[in-house]
Structure formats: structure tokens, C-alpha cells
Steps between C-alpha positions, in 0.01 A plus 500: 500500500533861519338732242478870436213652325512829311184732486413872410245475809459333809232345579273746287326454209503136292840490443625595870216290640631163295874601593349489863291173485804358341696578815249394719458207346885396535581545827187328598658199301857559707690689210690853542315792294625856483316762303675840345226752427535830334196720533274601798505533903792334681411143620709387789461159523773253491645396149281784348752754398390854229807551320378884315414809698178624333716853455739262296277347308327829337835623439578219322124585294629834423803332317311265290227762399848691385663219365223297356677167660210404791704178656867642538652756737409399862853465601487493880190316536617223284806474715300451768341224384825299396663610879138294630565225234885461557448492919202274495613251175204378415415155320243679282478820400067582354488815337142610500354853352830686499385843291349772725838713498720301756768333381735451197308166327800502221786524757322254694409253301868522352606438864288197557644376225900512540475355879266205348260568751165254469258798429088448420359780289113533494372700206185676669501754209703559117779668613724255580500422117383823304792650737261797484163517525271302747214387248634506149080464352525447124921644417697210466824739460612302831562214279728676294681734696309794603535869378315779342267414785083593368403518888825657583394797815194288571749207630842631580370856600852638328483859443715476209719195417372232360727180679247203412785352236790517774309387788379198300857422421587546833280274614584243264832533574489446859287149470717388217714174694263443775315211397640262732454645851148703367139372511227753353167497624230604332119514689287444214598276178393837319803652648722194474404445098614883505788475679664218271441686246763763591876528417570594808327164716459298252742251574469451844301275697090576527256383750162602581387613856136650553472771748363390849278684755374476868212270454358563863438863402412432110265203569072509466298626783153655519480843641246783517659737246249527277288637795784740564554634140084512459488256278200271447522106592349444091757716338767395288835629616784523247862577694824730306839515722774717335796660682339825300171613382459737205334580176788565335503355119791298491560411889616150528273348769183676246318613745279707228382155405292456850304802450438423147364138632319662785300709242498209304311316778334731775280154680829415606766698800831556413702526812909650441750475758849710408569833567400778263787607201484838438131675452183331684377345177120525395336128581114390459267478849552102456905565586641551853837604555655403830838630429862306596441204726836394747317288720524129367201394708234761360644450170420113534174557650447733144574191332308275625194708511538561145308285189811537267798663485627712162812558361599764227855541517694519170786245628566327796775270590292266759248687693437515802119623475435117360624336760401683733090540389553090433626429855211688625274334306397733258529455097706665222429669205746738308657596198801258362843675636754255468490334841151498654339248219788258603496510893152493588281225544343446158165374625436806734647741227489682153685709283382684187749732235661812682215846462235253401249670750182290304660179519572583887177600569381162339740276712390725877094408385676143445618454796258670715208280397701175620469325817828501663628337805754772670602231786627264198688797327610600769685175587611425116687815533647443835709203360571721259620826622585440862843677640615142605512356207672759333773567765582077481531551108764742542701289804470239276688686190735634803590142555564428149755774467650398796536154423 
């Protein structure tokens, strides 16, 4: 079997990390895999191929920003990646994340379509449905058909047009008569229950598929960190990962909320890893920043050194933080955002209403006076979580579309 897997990113980040334990994962099992990337260095490795220059694809932002229209244009790259699909002929076509300015997802879709090509499509995000914006929070104008957009420059970043209406019909358009040769995949059931809910997916085929990570780097081990970082043995360590850190009042990963519990609770250290957004924001003495984190091995060794991990993102469509602090042994507590509440382990996790700092602050004490086994977590999560399993899910829905 020979599959081709389509990614903004290669092998960065969650999404470009699954689309490369994916590959892994087949040819280790004797299959072909091919992966078209769009942003990034060049990778030359065989059957890795980047199909947009990184000159093309901010051209291509300038248009949209003009247009309003984020997922059309990108001629030449998108003929790129039908050249790579017509020479190699793949069995299965997986479209991953495929925003991020790189190809033309209506033309392509459209394409996948006519030549009845056996194509996977993972929703890692909204877009693929709202034909817009990535998280669509409380509007439910996806439903409907888009238009008069309330978070218009915030999500499309149009300096004048507003396109949501068109590009939803677009988008509808495009999947309309591809039920037969399409499988959507969503990686929570928050997402999925979402998904079906839309004219535009709503009558194709929906499975479930959890995101998977390296378990031999996200796995429990003691380490001297807290010796490092000058923290005591007998202090309670509470752990915040976000891909950005600010104060800002209506940020979606809320990072004001972790300086409001840090106040809230001074016995206890607040440790953040994610770079700084915008100005260095104000925190208590009982918060240390440590700023963006790209090595997957300190991050883990964060992790596991940690009492609890805490979410306060708005929405989130799996999570990667909960898996990750789970596989390492650590609990979760957060605010309910869709996915989290659903994916984690429900004995080594809670979830309390979005902004309710009090009721947060109540479930951290919670959790910190238990007794907790981290080996035990640890290995719960493992069967869970681990790359493996999730790269034989999706062979396994390649075989059914196949067969």
C-alpha cells in the first residue's frame, strides 16, 4: 500500500510530528509513504518532497489579506502537489493540517474528488468545516453559512473584504459528492460531534483518532530539576505549557488566569514554559517563566518533575499538554474547552467552567493533597496516547478505503 500524507510542516510542531510518526510507522510495517509539506527548511530525504517556496507562500498571504479568501490562490504550489500525486498514484491520499498559506484546499479537495482518489482528512482544528476560522468559540454562523463575520480581522486578517460567506460556500461546494472515496477524522469526539454538525461534512463518514506521541521521550523519570530551578524537595509545583504567554484579556490559552491563581495561592510555584507574547507581563515571586521550550527531553523532564499540570485555554480540539503531562506521569486540571474534559484520563484529571479561577484554585488544592502514583499514570496513558497506536488506527482506516 502506498500512501501520501499532506502537512503544513514537516516534522515540526504536533501536526508535522504525527504526519512524521505516521510515516515512520508505515514503512516500518512494509507500506510506501510519501509526505508533501508546505512550510519550513527543505528536507531532503527520500519520499519527503515541499511543494511551496516560503517566497510563494507569503505572496499568496498578501492576496488573501486583500481578498479576504485565506484557502484559495496558491496556484503553482497546488500544481505541484497534483504533478507528486499523479507520478507517484497513491492508494491513499491523508490530508493533515493543510492551512498555513500553501496550497489551494478548495481546488484540491475538488481534485481529489473528480479522480476518486481514496483520501483521509484529519480535522486537527475548525477550519475544515467553518471554511474560515480555526476555533469558531461560541458563533455557530458556520452552521448556517457564514458572513457578516463578528471576529472578522481577528481570523481572516482581511484588510477590507469580508469573504467568510463565499469561502464557506466554496468549501461546501468542493466536498459536496465525495462521500464515497472520503473518510473524516476527527481527534477528539468534541471535534467529531462538531464536525457532523456541519453542512459541509456532515454526510460523510466520521471516525475518531486520538493524537499519539513519542512515549520514550514523554514517559516518567526522576530528575534533579527541582535542584536546578531552586526549588525546595517540600514544595508544591504546579506546571502551564502554552505556545504563548501573555496577560492579555481575551488571549485564548488565558494565560492572565495563572497569575491570577499564583496570587491566589503564593505556598505553591507556578512554573510556565512558552515563549513570551508581546510585553514581559507582571507575575507574583511564586511564578517562574522559562520562556519557549524545543527540546522534547527537558520539556518531559518539566513534566515529570511537576505536582500537576494546568490548563486555561478557551478551546482546544485535543491537546497535546494532557497527554503529554499524563504520559509523564503528572495530573490534569483545567478549565472545560471542548476537548481536554473528553481525552484525558478521568481519574488523574478535572475540569471546572471556562474563567472560573475559584473553582480552579479549589480543584489544584484537590489534587495536590492526594497521593498519586506517577509510574501508574504514567503507564495508563501510555496505552493511551502512544504514536503506535495511533499510526495502526490510521493504516487500518487506509485499508478500509482500499478494500
Amino acid at each position: 500500500m502506498k500512501v501520501l500524507q499532506v502537512n503544513s510542516v514537516y516534522p515540526l510542531w504536533s501536526t508535522g510530528k504525527i504526519t512524521h510518526d505516521i510515516h515512520v510507522v508505515l514503512q516500518q510495517e512494509g507500506h510506501q509513504s510519501i509526505v508533501c509539506y508546505g512550510r519550513g527548511e527543505n528536507i531532503y530525504s527520500p519520499g519527503i518532497q515541499k511543494v511551496c517556496s516560503e517566497k510563494l507562500s507569503r505572496l499568496n498571504r498578501a492576496w488573501a489579506r486583500i481578498s479576504g479568501v485565506m484557502y484559495g490562490g496558491h496556484i503553482l504550489s497546488t500544481r505541484r502537489l497534483k504533478q507528486v500525486i499523479e507520478t507517484e498514484k497513491p492508494d491513499v491520499v491523508h490530508l493533515q493540517c493543510i492551512n498555513n498559506s500553501f496550497i489551494n484546499i478548495y481546488n484540491t479537495i475538488q481534485y481529489l474528488k473528480e479522480k476518486q482518489t481514496k483520501t483521509v482528512l484529519t480535522l486537527h482544528a475548525e477550519f475544515m468545516y467553518t471554511a474560515n476560522c480555526g476555533h469558531a468559540y461560541d458563533c455557530e454562523k458556520w452552521k448556517t453559512g457564514c458572513g457578516k463575520c463578528p471576529r472578522l480581522k481577528a481570523e481572516t486578517r482581511t484588510l477590507f473584504l469580508d469573504s467568510t460567506s463565499y469561502s464557506w460556500k466554496r468549501m461546501k461546494k468542493a466536498f459536496e459528492g465525495f462521500e464515497k472515496d472520503l473518510i473524516v477524522v476527527s481527534v477528539s469526539p468534541w471535534l467529531k460531534d462538531r464536525a457532523i454538525q456541519s453542512p459541509i461534512l456532515q454526510h460523510h463518514r466520521h471516525i475518531v483518532v486520538y493524537n499519539g506521541l513519542d512515549t520514550n521521550v514523554f514517559t516518567f523519570h526522576e530528575n534533579d530539576l527541582r535542584n536546578k530551578l531552586g526549588i525546595a524537595e517540600d514544595q508544591k509545583v504546579v506546571f502551564h505549557v502554552t505556545p504563548n504567554f501573555t496577560d492579555a484579556a481575551h488571549h485564548i490559552k488565558g494565560g492572565r488566569y495563572i497569575i491570577e491563581l499564583a496570587k491566589l495561592m503564593p505556598e505553591y510555584i507556578f512554573i510556565v514554559a512558552g515563549p513570551i507574547l508581546g510585553a514581559m507581563p507582571e507575575v507574583p515571586n511564586n511564578v517562574k517563566l522559562l520562556g519557549g521550550i524545543t527540546d522534547s527531553n527537558y520539556l518531559a523532564s518539566l513534566y515529570s518533575m511537576a505536582d500537576l499540570t494546568v490548563l486555561t485555554s478557551k478551546k482546544e480540539t485535543f491537546s497535546m499538554v494532557c497527554a503529554e503531562s499524563l504520559c509523564c506521569g503528572t495530573p490534569i486540571v483545567g478549565f472545560e474547552a471542548g476537548a481536554p474534559e473528553q481525552i484525558s484520563l478521568p481519574d488523574y484529571s478535572q475540569f471546572v467552567p471556562y474563567g472560573n479561577t475559584l473553582a480552579l484554585a479549589g480543584a489544584i488544592k484537590d489534587f495536590l493533597a492526594r497521593s498519586i502514583d506517577k509510574i501508574e499514570i504514567s503507564h495508563q496513558a501510555h496505552q493511551v496516547y502512544a504514536k503506535e497506536i495511533m499510526a495502526k488506527k490510521y493504516i487500518e482506516i487506509y485499508k478500509q478505503l482500499v478494500q
